[in-house]
C-alpha positions in Angstrom: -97.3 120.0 -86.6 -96.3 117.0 -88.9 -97.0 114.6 -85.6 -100.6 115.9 -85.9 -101.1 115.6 -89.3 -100.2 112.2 -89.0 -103.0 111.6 -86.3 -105.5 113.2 -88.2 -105.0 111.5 -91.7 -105.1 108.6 -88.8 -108.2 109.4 -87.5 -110.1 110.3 -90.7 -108.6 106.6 -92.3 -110.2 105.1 -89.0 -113.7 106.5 -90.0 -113.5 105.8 -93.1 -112.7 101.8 -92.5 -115.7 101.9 -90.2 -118.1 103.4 -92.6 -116.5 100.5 -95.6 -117.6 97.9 -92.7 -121.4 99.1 -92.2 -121.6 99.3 -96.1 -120.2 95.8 -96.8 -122.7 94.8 -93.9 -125.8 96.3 -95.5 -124.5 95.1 -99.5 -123.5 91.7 -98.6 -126.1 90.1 -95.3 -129.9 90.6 -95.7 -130.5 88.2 -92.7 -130.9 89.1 -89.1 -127.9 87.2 -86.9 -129.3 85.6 -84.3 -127.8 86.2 -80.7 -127.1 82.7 -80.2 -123.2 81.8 -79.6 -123.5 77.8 -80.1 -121.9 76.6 -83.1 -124.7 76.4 -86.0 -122.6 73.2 -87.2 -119.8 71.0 -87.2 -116.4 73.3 -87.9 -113.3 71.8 -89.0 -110.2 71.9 -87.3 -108.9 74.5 -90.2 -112.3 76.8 -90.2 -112.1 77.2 -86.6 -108.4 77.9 -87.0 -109.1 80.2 -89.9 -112.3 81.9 -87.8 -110.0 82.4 -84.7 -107.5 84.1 -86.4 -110.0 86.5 -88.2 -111.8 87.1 -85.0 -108.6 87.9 -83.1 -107.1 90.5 -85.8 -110.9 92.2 -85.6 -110.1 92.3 -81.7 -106.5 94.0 -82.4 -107.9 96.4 -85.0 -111.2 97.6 -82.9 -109.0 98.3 -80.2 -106.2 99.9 -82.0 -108.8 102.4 -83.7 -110.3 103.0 -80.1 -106.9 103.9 -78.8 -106.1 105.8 -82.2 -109.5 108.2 -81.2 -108.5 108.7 -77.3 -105.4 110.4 -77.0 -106.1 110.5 -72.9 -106.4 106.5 -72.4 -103.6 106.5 -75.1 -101.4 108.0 -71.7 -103.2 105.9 -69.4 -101.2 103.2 -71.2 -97.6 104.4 -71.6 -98.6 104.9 -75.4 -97.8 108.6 -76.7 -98.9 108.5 -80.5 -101.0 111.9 -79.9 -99.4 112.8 -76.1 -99.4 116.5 -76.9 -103.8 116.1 -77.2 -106.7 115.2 -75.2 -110.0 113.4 -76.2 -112.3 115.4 -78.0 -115.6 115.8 -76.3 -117.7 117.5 -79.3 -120.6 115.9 -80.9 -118.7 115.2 -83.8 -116.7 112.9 -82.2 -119.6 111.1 -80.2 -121.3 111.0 -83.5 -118.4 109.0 -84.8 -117.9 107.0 -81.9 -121.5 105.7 -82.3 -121.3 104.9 -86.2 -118.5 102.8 -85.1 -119.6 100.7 -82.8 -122.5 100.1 -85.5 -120.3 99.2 -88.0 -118.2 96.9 -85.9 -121.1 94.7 -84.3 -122.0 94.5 -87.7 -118.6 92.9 -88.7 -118.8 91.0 -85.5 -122.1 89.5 -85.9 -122.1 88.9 -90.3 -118.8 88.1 -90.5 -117.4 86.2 -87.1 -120.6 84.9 -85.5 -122.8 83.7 -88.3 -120.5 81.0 -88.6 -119.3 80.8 -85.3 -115.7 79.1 -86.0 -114.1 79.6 -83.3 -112.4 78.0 -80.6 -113.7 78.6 -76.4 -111.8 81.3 -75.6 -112.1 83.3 -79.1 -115.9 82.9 -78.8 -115.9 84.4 -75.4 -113.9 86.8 -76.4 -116.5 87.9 -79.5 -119.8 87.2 -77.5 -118.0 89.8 -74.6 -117.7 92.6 -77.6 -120.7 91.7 -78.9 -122.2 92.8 -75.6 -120.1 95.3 -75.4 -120.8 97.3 -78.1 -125.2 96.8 -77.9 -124.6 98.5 -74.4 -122.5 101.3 -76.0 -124.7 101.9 -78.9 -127.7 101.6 -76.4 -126.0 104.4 -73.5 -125.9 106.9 -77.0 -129.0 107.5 -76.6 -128.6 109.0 -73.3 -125.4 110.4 -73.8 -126.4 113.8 -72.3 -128.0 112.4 -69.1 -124.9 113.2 -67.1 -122.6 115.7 -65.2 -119.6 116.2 -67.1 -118.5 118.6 -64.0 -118.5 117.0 -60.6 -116.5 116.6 -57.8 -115.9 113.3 -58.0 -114.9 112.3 -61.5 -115.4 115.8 -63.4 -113.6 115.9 -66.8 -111.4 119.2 -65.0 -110.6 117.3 -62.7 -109.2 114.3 -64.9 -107.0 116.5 -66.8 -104.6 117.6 -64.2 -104.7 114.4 -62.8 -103.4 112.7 -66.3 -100.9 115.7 -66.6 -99.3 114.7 -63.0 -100.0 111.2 -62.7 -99.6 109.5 -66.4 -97.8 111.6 -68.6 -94.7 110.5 -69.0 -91.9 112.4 -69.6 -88.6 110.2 -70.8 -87.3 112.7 -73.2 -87.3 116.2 -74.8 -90.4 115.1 -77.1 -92.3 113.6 -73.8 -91.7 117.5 -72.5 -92.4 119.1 -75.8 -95.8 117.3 -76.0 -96.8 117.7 -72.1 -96.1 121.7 -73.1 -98.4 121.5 -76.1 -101.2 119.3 -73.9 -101.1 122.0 -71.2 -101.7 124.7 -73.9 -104.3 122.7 -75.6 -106.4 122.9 -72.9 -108.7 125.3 -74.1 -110.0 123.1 -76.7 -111.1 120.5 -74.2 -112.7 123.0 -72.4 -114.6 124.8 -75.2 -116.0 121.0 -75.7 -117.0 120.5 -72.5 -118.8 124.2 -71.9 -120.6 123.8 -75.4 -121.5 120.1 -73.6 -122.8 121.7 -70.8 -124.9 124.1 -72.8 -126.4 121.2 -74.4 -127.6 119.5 -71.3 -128.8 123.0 -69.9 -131.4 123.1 -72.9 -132.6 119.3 -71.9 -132.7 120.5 -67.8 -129.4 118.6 -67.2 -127.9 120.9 -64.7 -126.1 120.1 -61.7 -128.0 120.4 -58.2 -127.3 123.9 -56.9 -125.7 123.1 -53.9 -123.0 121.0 -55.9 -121.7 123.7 -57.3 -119.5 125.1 -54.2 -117.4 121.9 -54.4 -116.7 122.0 -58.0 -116.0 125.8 -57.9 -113.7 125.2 -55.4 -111.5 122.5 -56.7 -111.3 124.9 -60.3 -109.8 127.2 -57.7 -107.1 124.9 -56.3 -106.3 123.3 -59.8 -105.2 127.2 -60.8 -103.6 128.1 -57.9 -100.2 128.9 -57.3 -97.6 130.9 -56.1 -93.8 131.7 -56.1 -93.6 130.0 -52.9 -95.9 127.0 -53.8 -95.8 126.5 -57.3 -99.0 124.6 -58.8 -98.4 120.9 -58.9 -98.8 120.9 -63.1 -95.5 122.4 -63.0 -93.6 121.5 -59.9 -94.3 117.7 -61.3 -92.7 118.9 -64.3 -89.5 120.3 -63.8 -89.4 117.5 -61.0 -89.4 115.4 -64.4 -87.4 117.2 -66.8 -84.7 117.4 -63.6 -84.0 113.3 -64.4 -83.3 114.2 -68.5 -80.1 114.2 -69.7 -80.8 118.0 -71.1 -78.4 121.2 -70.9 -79.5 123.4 -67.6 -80.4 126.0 -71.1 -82.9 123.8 -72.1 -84.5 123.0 -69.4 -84.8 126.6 -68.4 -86.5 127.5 -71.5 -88.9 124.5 -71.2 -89.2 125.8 -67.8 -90.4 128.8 -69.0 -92.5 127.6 -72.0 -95.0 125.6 -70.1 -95.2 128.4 -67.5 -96.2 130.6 -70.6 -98.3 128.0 -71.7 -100.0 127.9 -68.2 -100.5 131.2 -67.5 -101.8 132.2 -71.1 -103.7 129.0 -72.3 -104.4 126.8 -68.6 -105.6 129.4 -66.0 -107.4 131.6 -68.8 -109.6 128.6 -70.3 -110.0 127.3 -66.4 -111.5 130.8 -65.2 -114.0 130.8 -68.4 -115.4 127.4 -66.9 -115.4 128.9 -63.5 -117.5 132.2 -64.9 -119.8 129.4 -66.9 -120.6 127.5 -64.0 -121.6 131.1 -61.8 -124.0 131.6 -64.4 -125.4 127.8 -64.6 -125.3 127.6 -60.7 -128.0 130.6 -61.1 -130.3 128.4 -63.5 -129.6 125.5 -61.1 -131.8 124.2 -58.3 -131.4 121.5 -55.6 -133.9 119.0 -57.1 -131.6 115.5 -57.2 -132.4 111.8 -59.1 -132.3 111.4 -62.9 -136.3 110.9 -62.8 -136.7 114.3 -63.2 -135.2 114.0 -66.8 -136.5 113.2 -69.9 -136.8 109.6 -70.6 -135.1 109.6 -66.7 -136.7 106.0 -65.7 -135.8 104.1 -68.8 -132.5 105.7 -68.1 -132.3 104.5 -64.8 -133.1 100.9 -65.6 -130.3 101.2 -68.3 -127.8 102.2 -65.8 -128.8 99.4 -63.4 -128.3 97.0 -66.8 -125.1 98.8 -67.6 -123.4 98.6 -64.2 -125.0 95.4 -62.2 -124.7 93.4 -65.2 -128.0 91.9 -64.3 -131.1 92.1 -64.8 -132.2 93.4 -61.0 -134.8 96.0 -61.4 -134.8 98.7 -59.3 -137.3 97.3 -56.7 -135.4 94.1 -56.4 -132.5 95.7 -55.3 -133.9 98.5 -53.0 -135.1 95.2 -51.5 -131.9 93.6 -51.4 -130.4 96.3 -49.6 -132.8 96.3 -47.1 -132.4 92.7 -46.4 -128.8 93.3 -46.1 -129.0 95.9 -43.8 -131.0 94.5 -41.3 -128.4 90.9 -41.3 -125.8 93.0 -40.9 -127.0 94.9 -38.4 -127.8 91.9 -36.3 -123.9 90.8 -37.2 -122.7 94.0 -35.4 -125.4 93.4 -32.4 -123.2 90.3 -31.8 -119.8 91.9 -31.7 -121.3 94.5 -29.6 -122.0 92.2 -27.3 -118.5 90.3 -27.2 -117.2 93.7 -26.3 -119.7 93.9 -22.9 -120.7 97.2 -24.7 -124.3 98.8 -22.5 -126.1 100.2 -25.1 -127.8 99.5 -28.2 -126.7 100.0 -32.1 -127.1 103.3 -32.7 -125.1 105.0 -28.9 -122.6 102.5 -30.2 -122.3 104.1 -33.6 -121.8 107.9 -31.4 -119.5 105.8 -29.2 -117.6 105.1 -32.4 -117.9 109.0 -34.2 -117.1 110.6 -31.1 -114.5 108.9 -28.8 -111.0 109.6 -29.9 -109.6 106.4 -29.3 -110.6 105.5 -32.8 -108.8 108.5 -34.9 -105.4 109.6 -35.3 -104.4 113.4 -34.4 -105.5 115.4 -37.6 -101.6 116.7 -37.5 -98.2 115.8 -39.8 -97.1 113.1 -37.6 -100.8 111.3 -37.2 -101.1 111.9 -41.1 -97.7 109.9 -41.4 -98.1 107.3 -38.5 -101.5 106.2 -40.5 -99.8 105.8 -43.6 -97.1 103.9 -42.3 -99.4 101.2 -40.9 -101.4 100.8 -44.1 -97.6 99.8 -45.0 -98.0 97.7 -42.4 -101.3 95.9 -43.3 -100.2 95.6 -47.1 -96.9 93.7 -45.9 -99.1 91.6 -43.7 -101.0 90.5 -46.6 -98.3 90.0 -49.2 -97.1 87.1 -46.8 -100.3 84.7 -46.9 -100.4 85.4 -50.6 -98.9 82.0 -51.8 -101.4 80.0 -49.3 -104.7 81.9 -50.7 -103.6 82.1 -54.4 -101.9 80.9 -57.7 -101.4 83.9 -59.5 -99.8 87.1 -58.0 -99.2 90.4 -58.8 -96.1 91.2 -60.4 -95.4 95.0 -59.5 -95.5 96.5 -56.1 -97.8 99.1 -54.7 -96.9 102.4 -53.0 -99.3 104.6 -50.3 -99.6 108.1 -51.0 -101.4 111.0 -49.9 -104.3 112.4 -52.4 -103.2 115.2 -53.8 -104.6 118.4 -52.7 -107.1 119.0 -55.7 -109.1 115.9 -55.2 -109.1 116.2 -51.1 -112.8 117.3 -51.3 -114.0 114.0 -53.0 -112.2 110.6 -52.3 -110.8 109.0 -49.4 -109.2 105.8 -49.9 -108.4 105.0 -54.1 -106.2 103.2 -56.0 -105.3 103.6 -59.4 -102.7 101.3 -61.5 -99.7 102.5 -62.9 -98.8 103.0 -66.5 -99.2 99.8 -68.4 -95.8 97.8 -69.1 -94.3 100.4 -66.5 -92.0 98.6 -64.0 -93.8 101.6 -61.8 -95.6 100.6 -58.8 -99.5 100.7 -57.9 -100.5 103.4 -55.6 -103.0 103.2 -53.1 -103.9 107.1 -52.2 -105.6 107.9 -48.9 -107.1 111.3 -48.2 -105.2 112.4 -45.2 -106.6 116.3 -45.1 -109.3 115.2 -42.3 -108.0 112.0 -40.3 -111.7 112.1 -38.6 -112.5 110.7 -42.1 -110.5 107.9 -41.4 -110.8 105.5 -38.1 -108.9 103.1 -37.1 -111.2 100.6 -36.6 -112.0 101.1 -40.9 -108.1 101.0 -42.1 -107.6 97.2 -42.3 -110.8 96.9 -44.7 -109.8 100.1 -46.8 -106.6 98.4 -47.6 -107.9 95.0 -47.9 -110.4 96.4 -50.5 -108.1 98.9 -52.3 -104.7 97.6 -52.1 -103.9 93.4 -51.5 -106.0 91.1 -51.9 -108.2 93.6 -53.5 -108.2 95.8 -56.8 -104.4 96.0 -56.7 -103.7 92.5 -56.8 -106.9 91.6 -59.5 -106.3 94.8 -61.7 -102.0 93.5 -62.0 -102.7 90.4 -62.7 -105.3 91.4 -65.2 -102.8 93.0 -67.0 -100.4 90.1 -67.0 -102.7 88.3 -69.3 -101.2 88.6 -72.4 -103.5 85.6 -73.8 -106.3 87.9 -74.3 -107.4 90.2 -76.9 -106.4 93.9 -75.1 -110.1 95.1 -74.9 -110.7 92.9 -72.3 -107.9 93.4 -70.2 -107.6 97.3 -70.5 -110.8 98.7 -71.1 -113.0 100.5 -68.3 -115.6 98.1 -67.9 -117.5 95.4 -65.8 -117.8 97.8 -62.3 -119.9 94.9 -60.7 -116.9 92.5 -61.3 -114.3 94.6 -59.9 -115.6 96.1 -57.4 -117.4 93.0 -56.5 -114.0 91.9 -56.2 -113.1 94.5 -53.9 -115.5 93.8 -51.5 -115.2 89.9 -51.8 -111.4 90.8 -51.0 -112.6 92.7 -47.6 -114.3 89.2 -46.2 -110.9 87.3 -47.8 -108.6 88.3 -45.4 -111.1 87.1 -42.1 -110.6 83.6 -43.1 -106.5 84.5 -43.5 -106.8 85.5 -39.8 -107.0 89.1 -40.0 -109.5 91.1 -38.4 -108.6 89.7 -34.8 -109.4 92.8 -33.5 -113.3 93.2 -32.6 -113.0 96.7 -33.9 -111.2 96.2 -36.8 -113.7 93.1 -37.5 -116.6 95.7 -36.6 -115.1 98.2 -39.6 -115.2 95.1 -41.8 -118.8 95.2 -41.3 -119.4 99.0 -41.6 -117.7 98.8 -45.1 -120.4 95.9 -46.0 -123.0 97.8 -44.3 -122.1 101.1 -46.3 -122.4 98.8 -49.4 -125.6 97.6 -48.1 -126.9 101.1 -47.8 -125.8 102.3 -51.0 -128.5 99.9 -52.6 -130.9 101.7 -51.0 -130.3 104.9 -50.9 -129.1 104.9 -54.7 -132.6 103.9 -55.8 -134.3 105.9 -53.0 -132.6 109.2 -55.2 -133.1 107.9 -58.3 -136.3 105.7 -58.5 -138.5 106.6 -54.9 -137.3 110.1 -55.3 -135.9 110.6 -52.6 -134.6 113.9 -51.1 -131.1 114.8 -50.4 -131.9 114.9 -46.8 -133.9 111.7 -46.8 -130.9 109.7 -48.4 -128.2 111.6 -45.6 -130.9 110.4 -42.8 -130.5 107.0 -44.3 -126.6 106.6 -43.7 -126.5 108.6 -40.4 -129.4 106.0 -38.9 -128.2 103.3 -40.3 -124.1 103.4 -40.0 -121.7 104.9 -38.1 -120.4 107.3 -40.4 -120.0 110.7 -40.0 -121.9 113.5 -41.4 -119.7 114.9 -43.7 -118.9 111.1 -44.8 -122.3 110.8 -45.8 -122.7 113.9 -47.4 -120.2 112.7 -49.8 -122.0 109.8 -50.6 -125.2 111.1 -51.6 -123.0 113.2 -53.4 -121.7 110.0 -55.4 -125.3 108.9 -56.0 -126.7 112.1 -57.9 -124.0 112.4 -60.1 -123.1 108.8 -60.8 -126.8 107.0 -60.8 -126.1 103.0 -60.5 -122.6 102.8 -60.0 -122.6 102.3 -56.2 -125.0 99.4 -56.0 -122.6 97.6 -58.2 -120.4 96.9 -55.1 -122.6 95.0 -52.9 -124.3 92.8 -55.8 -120.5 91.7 -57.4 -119.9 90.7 -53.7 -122.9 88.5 -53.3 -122.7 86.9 -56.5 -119.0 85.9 -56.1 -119.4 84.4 -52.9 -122.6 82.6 -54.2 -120.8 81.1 -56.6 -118.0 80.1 -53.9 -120.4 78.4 -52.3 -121.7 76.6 -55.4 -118.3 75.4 -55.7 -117.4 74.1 -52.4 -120.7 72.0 -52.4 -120.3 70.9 -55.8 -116.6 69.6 -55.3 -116.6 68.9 -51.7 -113.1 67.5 -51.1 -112.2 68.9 -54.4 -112.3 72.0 -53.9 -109.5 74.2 -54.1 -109.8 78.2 -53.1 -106.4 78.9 -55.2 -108.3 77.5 -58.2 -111.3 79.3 -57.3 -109.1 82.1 -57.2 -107.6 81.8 -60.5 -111.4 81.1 -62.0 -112.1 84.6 -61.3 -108.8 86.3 -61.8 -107.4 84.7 -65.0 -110.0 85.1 -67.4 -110.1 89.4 -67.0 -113.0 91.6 -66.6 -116.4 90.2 -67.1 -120.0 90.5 -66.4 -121.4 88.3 -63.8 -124.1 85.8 -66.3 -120.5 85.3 -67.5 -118.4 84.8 -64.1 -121.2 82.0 -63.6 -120.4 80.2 -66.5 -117.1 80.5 -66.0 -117.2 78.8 -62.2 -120.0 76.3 -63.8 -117.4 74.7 -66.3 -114.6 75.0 -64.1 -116.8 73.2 -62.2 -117.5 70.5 -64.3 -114.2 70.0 -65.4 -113.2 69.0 -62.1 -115.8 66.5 -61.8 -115.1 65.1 -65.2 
């Protein structure tokens, strides 16, 4: 009880130094600051010193008070000031959140920019928060225009995934607090029904047929029995097993969170269950934010927010019908090398149907799939030192999804606890193996594991040079992911994909990224049905049904995140190109490499201007 005290006097100090910065603001700066980031004169060496060191402790302190609000991301880090609490999700705290980010940009702009003493990488560093925090305050606005329960990233499903996956248990405090977390539970949830009651009075409700999923995976996060205990607390007596504890204590701890399970878990997980009957009756299967209030100025912020550009909505429906049709063309061609009678589309039943391409949906095929994404990882791991400068300095591990999430992803992977020694872990849905051919595994790994986010995301973490808001915050989905896809082309020109099937799955993957364009604004802007958008995928890929399903899935509940795939790619290996031309002889792909991975997330204007002096200073 002390512990929490602590945090709140914590919490309430936090608010209060964010409302002293907005007031000094308003008291002491009259003038608007421009958004300009060239120095307005000539610093000295001692005021730029002077300005970098101020600008760096704001970084510190902003993300020190972010952390200090967000007990959840606190565990995503190894930290475990509050790791018996979970982040609130009441209008209070959104309402603070906001006055925050005012206050700080503020700071940012009146008392760090409007001098703008600061040396390269400080000013990158402020005119990244500065953009930052204008897209933050800008997204409160439409902080209801969103599904808070959904199969793929649904707040119920995030916290049994942080219970098993990220908190850590070292000690008897670690198991104290994960007891306390499991019975605090029914806070969170309270949040997030009175959340969803909120969005029901502005029309936000998910699309009926939606709701089956979700209901279903509330059911298999409760369930257990004596002979198959649920995975909240078989994860945690596997934990408490490795403490140096009497077998006393560990019983009653045993026994506590079981308590704490039964009467606090399960009883505040069936109240969401019986809300969500009663919404799924108010629901109906209309999809695409344009049905919402303010849902197309929405829309365009989203695109904004995720791209990173400024693509409208038109220009990149466009796009992705451009890409479609070239990559198309590109499988026409391996078609062909493989003397294959019949045009694009009998290939793609061809490739759904014959079971050449999929392993037996049993233990061992389960296990003989996993062990040659093993396989393709260790391949890669090899060429690294050719391709690259910096490297990733923990391992990563394949697992199987756990059960709870087997009705959303197929191939993820999620880092592990920062300064952990732990490995990376590259899950693969392994409940269906018809979700997952053969002919796609080299790209899945490629993309997920080495040289994709696995490699970028560990080496991101490594740099200790930069102010921790750019190296562990959430952000910048065009850039990774962009990453991730540029990493799927990588490996062709390290001589994988000598296959012509596996090079053929290379090109689905870019082809499902092509596709997501569309069909993301078809939902969102065209208004598209759901069965126009599943059409779209089962004419244009070889996907199956179900697979597709699943994606259309992703586009209703996540507008804009999916296109950001395909336009990261694009603009990366633009600027490759730039590059090589510029330099000619020059040019070295490891310091290409090291352009893109060494300086952390960022948005793509900014990538550019990254390669352009990189660049330049090789000419120079």
């Amino acid at each position: 009880m002390e512990g929490y005290f602590n945090i709140k006097v914590k919490f309430v100090i936090a608010v209060l130094l964010a409302v002293l910065f907005y007031v000094s603001y308003l008291y002491l700066f009259k003038e608007q600051t421009p958004d300009s980031f060239e120095l307005t004169r000539d610093c000295t060496t001692a005021e730029i010193e002077a300005g970098t060191t101020k600008a760096n402790l704001l970084f510190e302190r902003y993300f020190e008070e972010r952390i200090l609000r967000d007990p959840e991301w606190q565990s995503r880090l190894g930290r475990k000031d509050s790791n018996n609490q979970w982040t609130s999700l009441s209008t209070e705290h959104l309402k603070i959140e906001h006055s925050y980010n005012q206050a700080i940009l503020s700071y940012l702009e009146d008392s760090i920019l409007r001098e703008a003493c600061l040396d390269e990488a400080t000013l990158l560093s402020a005119r990244l928060l500065k953009d930052k925090l204008k897209t933050e305050i800008e997204a409160y606005r439409y902080r209801y225009h969103n599904y808070p329960i959904n199969a793929m990233n649904g707040v119920h499903l995030r916290i049994p995934a942080l219970l098993i996956n990220q908190h850590e248990i070292n000690d008897l405090r670690d198991a104290e607090a994960y007891i306390s977390r499991v019975g605090n539970v029914p806070k969170k949830i309270d949040e997030l029904i009175a959340g969803l009651i909120i969005r029901e009075k502005k029309g936000i409700i998910l699309p009926k047929f939606l709701f089956p999923t979700v209901l279903a995976s509330i059911n298999e996060i409760i369930k257990t029995t004596p002979d198959a205990p649920n995975l909240i607390i078989k994860k945690f007596e596997q934990k408490i097993a490795l403490l140096d504890l009497k077998n006393e204590q560990k019983t009653t701890l045993k026994q506590r969170l079981l308590d704490a399970f039964n009467q606090k878990f399960i009883i505040s997980y069936q109240k969401l269950y019986h809300h969500l009957k009663v919404l799924e009756t108010k629901a109906s299967d209309g999809i695409g934010v344009w049905q919402w209030e303010a849902g197309e100025l929405y829309y365009a912020f989203k695109l904004r927010e995720q791209t990173t550009t400024s693509l409208t909505a038109d220009e990149i429906y466009n796009l992705g019908i451009e890409e479609v049709a070239r990559i198309h063309e590109e499988m026409r061609a391996i078609i062909k090398k493989l003397n294959y009678k019949g045009d694009l589309q009998a290939f793609f039943s061809f490739l759904r149907s014959d079971p050449q391409f999929y392993y037996p949906n049993t233990d061992k095929g389960r296990n003989d799939y996993l062990k040659n994404v093993r396989k393709i990882i260790d391949s890669m791991i090899v060429q690294l030192d050719t391709w690259f400068i910096s490297k990733p300095n923990k391992d990563v591990v394949v697992r199987s999804i756990e059960s709870f999430r087997e009705s959303t992803f197929t191939t993820f992977y999620k880092t592990s606890v920062l300064g952990s020694n732990a490995p990376g872990v590259c899950y693969v849905n392994t409940r269906d193996m018809g979700d997952l051919p053969k002919y796609e595994m080299d790209v899945s790994v490629y993309h997920e594991a080495i040289p994709g986010h696995h490699l970028q995301i560990s080496i991101e973490e490594s740099l200790s040079d930069l102010p921790q808001f750019r190296r562990l915050e959430d952000s910048y989905t065009a850039y990774i992911e962009g990453w991730g896809m540029y990493a799927e082309y990588l490996p062709k020109e390290m001589g994988a994909y000598q296959d012509a099937y596996s090079d053929f799955g290379r090109l689905v993957w870019e082809l499902w990224r092509a596709c997501r364009l569309v069909v993301d604004v078809g939902i969102h802007h065209k208004k598209w049905t759901r069965n126009q958008a599943i059409d779209y995928y089962k004419e244009n890929t070889p996907n199956q049904v179900s697979t597709c399903e699943k994606m259309v899935e992703r586009h209703i509940v996540l507008p804009g995140q999916a296109v950001t795939y395909k336009v990261g790619m694009i603009t990366i290996l633009e600027l490759r190109k730039y590059a090589e031309t510029a330099l000619g002889d020059q040019f070295d792909i490891r310091e290409f490499h090291e352009v893109l991975l060494t300086n952390g997330k960022v948005p793509l204007d900014i990538l550019q201007d990254l390669v352009e002096e990189y660049v330049q200073s090789k000419k120079d």
